[in-house]
Structures are given as structure tokens and as C-alpha cells.
C-alpha positions in Angstrom: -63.8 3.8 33.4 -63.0 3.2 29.8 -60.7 5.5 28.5 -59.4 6.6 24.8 -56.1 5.6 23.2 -54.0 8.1 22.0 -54.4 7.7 17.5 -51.1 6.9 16.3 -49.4 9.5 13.6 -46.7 8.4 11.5 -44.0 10.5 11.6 -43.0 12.6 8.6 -40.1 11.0 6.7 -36.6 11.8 7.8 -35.2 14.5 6.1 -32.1 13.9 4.0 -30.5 17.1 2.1 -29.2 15.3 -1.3 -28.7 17.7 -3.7 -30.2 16.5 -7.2 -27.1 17.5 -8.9 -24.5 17.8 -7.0 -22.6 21.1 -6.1 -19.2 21.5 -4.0 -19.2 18.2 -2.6 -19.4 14.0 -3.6 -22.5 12.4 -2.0 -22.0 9.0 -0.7 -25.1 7.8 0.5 -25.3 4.6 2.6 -27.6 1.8 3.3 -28.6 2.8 7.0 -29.5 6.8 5.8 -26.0 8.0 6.6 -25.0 10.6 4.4 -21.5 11.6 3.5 -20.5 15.0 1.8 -16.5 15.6 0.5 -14.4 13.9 -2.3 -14.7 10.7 -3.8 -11.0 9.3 -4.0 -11.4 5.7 -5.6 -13.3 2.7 -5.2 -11.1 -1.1 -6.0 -11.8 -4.7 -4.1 -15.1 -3.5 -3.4 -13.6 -0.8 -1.2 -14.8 2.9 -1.4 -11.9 5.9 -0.4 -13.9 9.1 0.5 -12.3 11.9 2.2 -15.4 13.0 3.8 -15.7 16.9 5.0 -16.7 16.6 8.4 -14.8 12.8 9.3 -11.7 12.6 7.1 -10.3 9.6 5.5 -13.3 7.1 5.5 -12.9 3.3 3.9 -16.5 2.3 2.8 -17.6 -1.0 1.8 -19.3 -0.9 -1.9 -21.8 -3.1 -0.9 -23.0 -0.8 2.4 -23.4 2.4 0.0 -26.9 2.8 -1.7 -25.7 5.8 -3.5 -22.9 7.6 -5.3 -22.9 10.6 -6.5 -19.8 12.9 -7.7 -19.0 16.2 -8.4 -15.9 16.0 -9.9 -15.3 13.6 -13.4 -14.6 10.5 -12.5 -13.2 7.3 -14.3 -14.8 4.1 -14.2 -13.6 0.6 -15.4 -15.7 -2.0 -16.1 -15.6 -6.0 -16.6 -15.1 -6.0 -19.7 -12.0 -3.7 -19.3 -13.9 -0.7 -21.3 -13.2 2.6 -19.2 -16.0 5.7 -19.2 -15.4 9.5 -17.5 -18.2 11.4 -16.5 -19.9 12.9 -13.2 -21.2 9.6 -11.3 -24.6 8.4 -10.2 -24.7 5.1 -9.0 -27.8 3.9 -7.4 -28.3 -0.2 -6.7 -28.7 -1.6 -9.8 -27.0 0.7 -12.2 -23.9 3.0 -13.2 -25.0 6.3 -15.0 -23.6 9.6 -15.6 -25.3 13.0 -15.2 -23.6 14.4 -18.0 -23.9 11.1 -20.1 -27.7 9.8 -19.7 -27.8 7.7 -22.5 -24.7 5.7 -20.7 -26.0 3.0 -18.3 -24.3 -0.2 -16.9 -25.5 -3.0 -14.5 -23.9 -2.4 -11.3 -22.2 -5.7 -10.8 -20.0 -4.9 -13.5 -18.2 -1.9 -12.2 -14.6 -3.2 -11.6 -12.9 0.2 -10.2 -13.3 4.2 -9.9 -11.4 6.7 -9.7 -10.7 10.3 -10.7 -10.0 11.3 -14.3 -6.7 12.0 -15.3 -7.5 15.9 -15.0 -7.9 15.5 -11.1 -4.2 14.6 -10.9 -4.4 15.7 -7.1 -6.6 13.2 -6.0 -5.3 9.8 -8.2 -2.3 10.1 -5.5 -2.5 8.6 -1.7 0.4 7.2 0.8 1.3 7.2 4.1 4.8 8.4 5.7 5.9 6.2 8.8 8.4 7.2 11.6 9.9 4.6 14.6 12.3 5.6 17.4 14.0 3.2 20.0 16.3 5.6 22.5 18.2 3.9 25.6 20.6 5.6 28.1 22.2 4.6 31.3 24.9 2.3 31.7 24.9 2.4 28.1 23.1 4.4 24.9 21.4 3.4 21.7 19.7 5.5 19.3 17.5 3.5 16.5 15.2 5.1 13.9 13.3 4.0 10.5 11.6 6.3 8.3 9.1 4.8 5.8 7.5 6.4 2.9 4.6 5.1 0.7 3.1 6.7 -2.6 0.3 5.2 -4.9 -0.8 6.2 -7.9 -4.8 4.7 -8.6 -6.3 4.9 -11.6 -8.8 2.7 -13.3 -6.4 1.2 -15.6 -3.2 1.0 -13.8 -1.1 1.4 -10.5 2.1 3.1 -9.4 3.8 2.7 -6.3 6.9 4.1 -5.0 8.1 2.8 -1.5 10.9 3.9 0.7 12.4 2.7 4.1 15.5 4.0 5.8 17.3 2.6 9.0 20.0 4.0 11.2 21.2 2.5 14.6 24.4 4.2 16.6 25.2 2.8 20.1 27.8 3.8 22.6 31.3 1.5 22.4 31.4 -0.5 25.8 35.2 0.1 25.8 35.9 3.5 24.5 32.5 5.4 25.2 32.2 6.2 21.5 29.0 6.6 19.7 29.4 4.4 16.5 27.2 3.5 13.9 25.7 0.2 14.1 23.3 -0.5 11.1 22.3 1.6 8.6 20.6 0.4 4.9 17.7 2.2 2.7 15.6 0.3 0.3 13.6 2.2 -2.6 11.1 -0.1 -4.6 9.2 1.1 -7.5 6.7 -1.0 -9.4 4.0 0.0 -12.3 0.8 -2.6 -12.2 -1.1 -2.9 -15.5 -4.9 -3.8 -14.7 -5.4 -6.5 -17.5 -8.6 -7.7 -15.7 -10.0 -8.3 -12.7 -7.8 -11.6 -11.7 -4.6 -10.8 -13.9 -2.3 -7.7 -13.8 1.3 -7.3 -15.3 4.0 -5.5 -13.0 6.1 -3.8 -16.0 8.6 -3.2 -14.4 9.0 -3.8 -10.9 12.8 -2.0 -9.6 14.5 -2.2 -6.0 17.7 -0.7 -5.2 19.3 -1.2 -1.9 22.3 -0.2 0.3 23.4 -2.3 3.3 27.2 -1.2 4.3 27.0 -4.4 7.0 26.0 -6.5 4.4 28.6 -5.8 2.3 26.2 -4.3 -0.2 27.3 -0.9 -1.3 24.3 -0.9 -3.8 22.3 -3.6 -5.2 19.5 -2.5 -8.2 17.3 -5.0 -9.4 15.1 -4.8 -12.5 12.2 -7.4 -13.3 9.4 -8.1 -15.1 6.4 -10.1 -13.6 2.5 -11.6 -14.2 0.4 -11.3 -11.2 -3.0 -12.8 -10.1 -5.3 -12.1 -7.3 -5.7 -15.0 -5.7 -8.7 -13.8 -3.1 -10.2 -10.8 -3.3 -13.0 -10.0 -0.5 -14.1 -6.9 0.9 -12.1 -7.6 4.0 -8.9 -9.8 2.8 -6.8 -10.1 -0.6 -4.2 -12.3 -1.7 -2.2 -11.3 -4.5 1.0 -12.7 -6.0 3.7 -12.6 -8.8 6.3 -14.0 -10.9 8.9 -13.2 -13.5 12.1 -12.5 -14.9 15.1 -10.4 -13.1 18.6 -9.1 -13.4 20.7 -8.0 -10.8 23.8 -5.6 -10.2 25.6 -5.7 -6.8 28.5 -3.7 -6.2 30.3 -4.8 -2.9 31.7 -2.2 -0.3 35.0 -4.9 0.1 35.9 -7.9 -1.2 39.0 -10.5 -1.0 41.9 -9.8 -3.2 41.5 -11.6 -6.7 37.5 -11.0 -6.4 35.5 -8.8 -8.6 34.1 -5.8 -6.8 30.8 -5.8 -8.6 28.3 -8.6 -10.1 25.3 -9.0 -12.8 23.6 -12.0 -12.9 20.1 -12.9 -14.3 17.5 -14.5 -12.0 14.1 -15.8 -11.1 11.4 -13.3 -9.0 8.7 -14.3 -7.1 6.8 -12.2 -4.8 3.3 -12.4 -3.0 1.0 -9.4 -0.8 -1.4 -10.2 1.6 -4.1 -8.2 3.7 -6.8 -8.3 6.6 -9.0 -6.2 8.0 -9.2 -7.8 11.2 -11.5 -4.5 12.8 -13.0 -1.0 11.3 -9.6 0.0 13.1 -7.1 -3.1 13.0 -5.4 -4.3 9.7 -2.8 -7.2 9.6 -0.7 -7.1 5.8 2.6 -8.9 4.9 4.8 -9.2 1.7 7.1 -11.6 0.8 10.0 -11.1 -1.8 12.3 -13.8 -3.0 14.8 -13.3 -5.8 17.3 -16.3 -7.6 20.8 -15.1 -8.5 24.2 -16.4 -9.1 26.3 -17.5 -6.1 28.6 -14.4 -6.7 25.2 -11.8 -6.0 24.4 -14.2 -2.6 22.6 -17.0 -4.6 18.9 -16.5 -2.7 17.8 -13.5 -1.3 14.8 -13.2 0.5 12.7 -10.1 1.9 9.8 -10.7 4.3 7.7 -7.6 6.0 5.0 -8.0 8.6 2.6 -4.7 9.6 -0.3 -4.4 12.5 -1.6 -1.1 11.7 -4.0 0.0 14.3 -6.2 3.3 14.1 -5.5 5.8 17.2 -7.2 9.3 15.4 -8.1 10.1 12.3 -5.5 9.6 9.5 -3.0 8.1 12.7 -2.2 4.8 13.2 0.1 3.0 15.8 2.7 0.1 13.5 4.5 -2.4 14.9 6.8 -3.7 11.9 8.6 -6.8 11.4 11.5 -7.2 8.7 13.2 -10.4 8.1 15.6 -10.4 5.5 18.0 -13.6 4.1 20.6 -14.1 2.1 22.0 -18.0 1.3 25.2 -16.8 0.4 26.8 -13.6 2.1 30.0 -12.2 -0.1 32.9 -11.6 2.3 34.7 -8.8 2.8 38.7 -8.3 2.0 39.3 -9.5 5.2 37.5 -12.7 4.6 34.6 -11.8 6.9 31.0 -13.2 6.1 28.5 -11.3 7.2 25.6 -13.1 9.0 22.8 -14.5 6.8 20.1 -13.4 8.3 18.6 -9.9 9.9 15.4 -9.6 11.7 13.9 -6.2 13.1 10.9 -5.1 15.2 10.0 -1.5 14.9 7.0 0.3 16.7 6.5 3.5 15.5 3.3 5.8 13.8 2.0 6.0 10.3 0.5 8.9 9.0 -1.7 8.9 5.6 -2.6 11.1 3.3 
């Protein structure tokens, strides 16, 4: 027998609670419906920060998010370098303020966001890293790096302070002694000025260093440098630099006759790279090369490779490579050279925040 089919309703529409103005939280919303309640923390390369309430530390590309809208003041830079405050709403097409109407700006032109200077707290990010390498039996060996890493982001400039310690002791084969087998800290410290998209100035960009089996009781470097960004994709940059430099080096021991310290003016040249391989994988590396006088080493170079991958939350498992090179080692008063070249392979855990 014939028989009736069921008359199709159409379900009522899903039910998203965006508050019209926003209260408490930031509202990212995104392309599929998802919606995100917390704190906008910056948005640069086309990559959104939100520190959302219920997930934590999110990385959102601009292109996936349909809507932005902030409770907090934020500051926004545009293409033409011109820089506007006020509480966001950004829909697909356009950049407008709730507390600024008459404001409005094509989408495609936003270059950056980021808090106003009155949110201090949130302008600042990093991420401190910690590896360990312990052996015992017939003999021991105790390695560790810390790491530290601080950013400043605004929509004008960028600060970055980075630190990385080593210590290594091992037991003496012949006396049973613990001794100390390497130990060097390097502190960089480099201001980026946003001058456009493509083209930044690093004013200045400072290392100092101690390696004791180097022969380098302290080395401080000071330069100034142009940049460009050579790529810049939602999943990859390339970014490098060049400029002026002068050196100090004062040595821990050197022959008799020989001064015990050096300044010599130079050539720097430097270059970052990045890949988001997966949501949870990310491949970087930097390369640093510096020109001085044949008393300071003559060429020094500084290479550092990172696979970050994301184990929980704000966690991630590192394994670190650091090559570094110098053409011309200073012996000490004994007429020692050190060894040109060191290369080290840490595994350890970052944490950001």
C-alpha cells in the first residue's frame, strides 16, 4: 500500500551566544562556527595569538576567523604604517571599532594587532626551556641547558631578550674526580623597528658571551642592522639581516707579549627561518655570522636548529642543535688553540607563556 513520507522541517539555526558588545571576554569567531572566548594577545604573518578560556594558548590562522571582536583596547597597524587603538570588530571585509564607528578600514590592509600600550601584561610572551643528559656506571656525566625567551609585540615594534646557559661536569677516568667540562652562557638582545611590512631596522642588536674553553672570558658585541622578510606565509617566514658591528673580547689567557683584550669593527649578517610543518610540529633555525679582526678570531659563526613538537597544552618536547665556529681560535698562555668548532644536541622541554 502506498504510504506517506515523513515532511521534512528544517532545523532551527544553531545557536551561537556572541555577545553584541563584548563583556569579560575577546570573541574570536571562526569560519566553521567555532567560537572562542578569552584574550586576544596579537595577530602578525597572518597569525592570530588567543589565550582562549577553556583551551589555552591557541595559534589561529587570520584567514580561518570570520570574526574578531575584543574587549580590551587594542592596537592596530595598517599598510600604510598609520596605527589606530580602540575595542575591535573585525568582520570579513572590514576593520572597525565599537568605540570609534566612524573608523573603518578594508580588511586586507590590517598589517598587525596587538594590545595598547595600557595592557602592558599582555604585549609580553616567551617560553623558558630546560635539557638534562645524566649517565652513571663505569663512569658519570651530568649535562644541562637552560634557555629563556622574552618578546615584546606591539604594532610598531619588537623586543626580544634571549638567554641560553650550558654546564657539563664528568667524572676524571683517572682520579674519580667530578670536573667541569663545558660551561658558556649567551644573552642576545635585539629591538626591531616595523618600518613596513617587508623592511624592519634591528636598532641595536647586542650579544654577550662567555666560553672559559674557548678562551673567551667575555665577548659583547653591538650592531646595527636592515632586515627584510623575504617570505612571509601563514605557515613559513624567512627573514634576514645586515649591518655594521663592533666587538670586545677579553681572553681568559693568552701568550706572553699578547694583549689580553681586543676591539675590532666588523661586518654582521644574520638570517631566521620557520615552519609549521603540523598544528603540533614546528621546524625554526637562525644563523649568525659576524667579521672581525684576526686578534677577535677573524669569523665567527653561530648556527641553531629547533623541532618543537606539542605534547599538552603550553608543553612542547625540543630537540636543539647548536653549531658554533670560529676561523681563528686565540691561544691560551700555554700556546693552546682551542678547537674551532663545537656542535651540541640537546633534548629537553619548552614551556610558553
Amino acid at each position: 500500500m502506498p504510504f506517506a513520507l515523513a515532511q521534512w522541517e528544517e532545523p532551527d539555526e544553531w545557536p551561537i551566544n556572541r555577545p553584541t558588545m563584548p563583556i569579560r571576554f575577546d570573541w574570536v569567531l571562526l569560519e566553521n562556527g567555532e567560537l572562542l572566548g578569552g584574550d586576544l594577545l596579537s595577530m602578525y604573518r597572518d597569525k592570530v595569538r588567543f589565550d582562549s578560556d577553556e583551551l589555552g594558548l591557541v595559534e589561529l590562522d587570520f584567514e580561518d576567523i570570520r570574526q574578531i571582536r575584543s574587549n580590551d583596547i587594542m592596537s592596530i597597524r595598517l599598510e600604510n604604517n598609520q596605527i589606530y587603538e580602540g575595542q575591535l570588530l573585525i568582520d570579513r571585509t572590514k576593520v572597525t571599532f565599537f568605540n570609534k564607528p566612524h573608523l573603518s578600514f578594508p580588511r586586507n590592509e590590517l598589517l598587525s594587532i596587538s594590545p595598547s600600550r595600557d595592557s602592558e601584561d599582555s604585549i609580553w610572551s616567551g617560553n623558558f626551556g630546560l635539557g638534562i643528559n645524566f649517565k652513571t656506571g663505569n663512569s658519570e656525566r651530568l649535562d644541562y641547558t637552560i634557555s629563556l625567551n622574552i618578546e615584546r609585540l606591539t604594532a610598531l615594534d619588537r623586543i626580544s631578550l634571549n638567554y641560553l646557559g650550558l654546564l657539563a661536569r664528568s667524572e676524571d677516568f683517572e682520579t674519580g674526580e667530578t670536573v667541569q667540562t663545558e660551561e658558556n652562557q649567551r644573552v642576545t638582545f635585539a629591538y626591531d623597528w616595523f618600518y613596513s611590512r617587508k623592511i624592519f631596522f634591528r636598532i641595536p642588536d647586542i650579544e654577550y658571551q662567555e666560553d672559559k674553553f674557548k678562551n673567551i672570558d667575555l665577548k659583547t658585541t653591538l650592531s646595527l642592522a636592515a632586515g627584510l622578510v623575504i617570505l612571509d606565509h601563514d605557515d613559513y617566514f624567512w627573514r634576514a639581516y645586515i649591518g655594521p658591528s663592533i666587538q670586545y673580547t677579553r681572553f681568559v689567557e693568552v701568550e706572553a707579549g699578547n694583549p689580553d683584550s681586543n676591539t675590532s669593527g666588523g661586518l654582521l649578517i644574520g638570517t631566521d627561518l620557520g615552519y609549521d610543518f603540523t598544528e603540533d610540529i614546528t621546524i625554526s633555525a637562525q644563523y649568525v655570522g659576524r667579521s672581525t679582526s684576526n686578534e677577535s678570531g677573524r669569523l665567527i659563526h653561530h648556527i641553531e636548529t629547533s623541532l618543537d613538537i606539542e605534547l599538552i597544552d603550553d608543553l612542547d618536547f625540543q630537540l636543539k642543535t647548536i653549531f658554533d665556529f670560529i676561523a681563528d681560535p686565540i691561544p691560551n698562555e700555554l700556546g693552546e688553540v682551542p678547537e674551532k668548532t663545537d656542535i651540541l644536541l640537546i633534548f629537553g622541554v619548552k614551556y610558553s607563556f
